[in-house]
C-alpha positions in Angstrom: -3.9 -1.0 6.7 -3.6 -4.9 5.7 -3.3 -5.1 1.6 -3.1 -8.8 0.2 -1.8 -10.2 -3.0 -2.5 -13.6 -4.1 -2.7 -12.8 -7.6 -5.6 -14.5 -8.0 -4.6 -17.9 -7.7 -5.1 -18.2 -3.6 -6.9 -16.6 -1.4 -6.2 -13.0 0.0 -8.3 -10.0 0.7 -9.4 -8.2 -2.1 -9.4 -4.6 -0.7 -7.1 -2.8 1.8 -8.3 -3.9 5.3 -8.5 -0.9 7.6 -9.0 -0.2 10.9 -6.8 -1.7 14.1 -9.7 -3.9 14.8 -10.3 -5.3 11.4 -6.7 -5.5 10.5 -5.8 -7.7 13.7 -8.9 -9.8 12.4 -7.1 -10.7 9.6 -3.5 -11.2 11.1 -5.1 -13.6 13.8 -7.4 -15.2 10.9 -4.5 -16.5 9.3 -3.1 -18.2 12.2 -6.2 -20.6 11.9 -5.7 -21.1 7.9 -2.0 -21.7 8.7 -1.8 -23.4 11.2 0.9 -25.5 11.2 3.3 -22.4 9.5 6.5 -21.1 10.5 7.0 -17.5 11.0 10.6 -15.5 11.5 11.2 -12.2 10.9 13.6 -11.1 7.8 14.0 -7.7 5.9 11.8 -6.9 3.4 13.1 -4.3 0.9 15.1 -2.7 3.5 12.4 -2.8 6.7 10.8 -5.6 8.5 9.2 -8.3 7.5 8.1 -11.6 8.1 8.7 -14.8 6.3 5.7 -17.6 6.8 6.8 -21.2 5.9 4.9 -24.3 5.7 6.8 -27.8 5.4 9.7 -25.9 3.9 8.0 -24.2 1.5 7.5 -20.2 1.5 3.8 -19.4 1.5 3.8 -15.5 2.5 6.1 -12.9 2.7 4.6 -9.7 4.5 6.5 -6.4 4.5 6.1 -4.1 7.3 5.4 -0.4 7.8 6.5 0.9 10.6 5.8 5.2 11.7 6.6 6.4 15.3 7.0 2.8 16.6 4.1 1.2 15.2 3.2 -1.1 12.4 1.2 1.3 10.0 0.5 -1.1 7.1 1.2 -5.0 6.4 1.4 -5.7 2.4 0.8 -9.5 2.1 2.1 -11.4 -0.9 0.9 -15.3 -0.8 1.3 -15.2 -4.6 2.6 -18.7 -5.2 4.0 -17.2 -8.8 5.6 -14.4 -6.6 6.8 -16.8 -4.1 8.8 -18.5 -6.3 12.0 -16.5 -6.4 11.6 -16.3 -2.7 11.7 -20.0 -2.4 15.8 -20.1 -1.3 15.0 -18.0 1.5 12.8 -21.2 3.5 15.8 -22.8 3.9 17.6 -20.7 6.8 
């Protein structure tokens, strides 16, 4: 399951995105609306995560679910409001 969370003020899927298919739809989707961002992995309340940066500047943090060795569910925040406190971690 893919949830996104752009609070309204960017784009981001409105519903839960479901299905291995779909889901990868929308991972690989983003590569083409981002494509000159920065990804690196980074813990995200206490799993993984991954950190997506664009000209130093923090444009998505995605938290990770992971069950029995495979991501379950990606939650999405491209929030810029969210993003905000966030902003320190662009820097290394």
């Amino acid at each position: 399951m893919f949830r996104g969370d752009g609070g309204g003020r960017v784009p981001a899927s409105r519903r839960p995105v479901t299905g291995r298919e779909r889901v990868a739809q929308v991972v690989l989707a983003g590569r083409e609306w981002y494509p000159e961002a920065t990804a690196r992995l980074v813990t995200v309340n206490g799993a993984p995560g991954v950190l997506l940066t664009r000209r130093g500047e923090v444009i998505a943090i995605t938290g990770l679910t992971v069950a029995g060795g495979l991501i379950t569910e990606i939650d999405a925040i491209v929030n810029p409001e969210k993003l905000r406190a966030s902003q320190a971690l662009a820097g290394g």
